[in-house]
N, C-alpha and C positions, 0 to 999 in steps of 0.2 A: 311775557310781562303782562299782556292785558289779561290774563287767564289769572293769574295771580291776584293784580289789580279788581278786577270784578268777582271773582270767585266763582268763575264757569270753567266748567271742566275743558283742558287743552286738546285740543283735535289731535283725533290719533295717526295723521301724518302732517309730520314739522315744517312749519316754513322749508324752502330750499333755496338758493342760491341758483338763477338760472341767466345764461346770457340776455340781454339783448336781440340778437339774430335768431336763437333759438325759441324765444317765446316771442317775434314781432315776426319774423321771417327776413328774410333776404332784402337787403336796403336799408333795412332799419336802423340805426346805430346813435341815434341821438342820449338816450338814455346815459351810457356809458361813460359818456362827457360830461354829465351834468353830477358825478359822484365824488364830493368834495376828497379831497386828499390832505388827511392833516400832516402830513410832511412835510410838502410843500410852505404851509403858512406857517409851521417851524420854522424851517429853513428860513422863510425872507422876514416872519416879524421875531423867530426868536420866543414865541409862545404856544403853550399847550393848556388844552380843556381840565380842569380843574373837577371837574366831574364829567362820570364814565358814559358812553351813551347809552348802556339797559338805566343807570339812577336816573338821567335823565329823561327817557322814555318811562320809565316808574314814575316820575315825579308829576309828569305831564299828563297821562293816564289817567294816575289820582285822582288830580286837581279835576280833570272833564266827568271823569267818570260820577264824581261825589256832586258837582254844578248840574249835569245832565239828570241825575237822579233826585236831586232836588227841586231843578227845575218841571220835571215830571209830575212830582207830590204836589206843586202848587197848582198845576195846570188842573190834576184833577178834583183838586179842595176849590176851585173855584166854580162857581155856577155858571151855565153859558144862559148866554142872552136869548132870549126869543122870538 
């Protein structure tokens, strides 16, 4: 999504999917708990995401990426003090 969103070329090895234990070591396990589960909040309110999470990661992206690079432009149209 950000490779798209900004238009730099995507790394030519993909995100992956990796445990907890196997990228923290032995003990570690907090991560894994904290990965919402939208089944769950079906089940007990009866509601689903109306948008998917890559539009939403797209949409969010955007919006930083277009603020961050504008905020850039102003930083250097401005003169520093002395």
């Amino acid at each position: 999504v950000y490779s798209k969103v900004s238009g730099e070329v995507s790394l030519a090895t993909p995100t992956i999917d990796v445990s907890s234990k196997e990228f923290y070591g032995e003990g570690y396990d907090d991560s894994d708990k904290r990965i919402p589960d939208m089944t769950i909040i079906n089940r007990q309110l009866g509601w689903n995401p109306k948008t998917s999470l890559w539009d939403l990661l797209e949409s969010t992206l955007t919006y930083q990426h277009r603020t961050y690079a504008e905020a850039i432009k102003q930083a250097i149209s401005k003169p520093t003090a002395s």
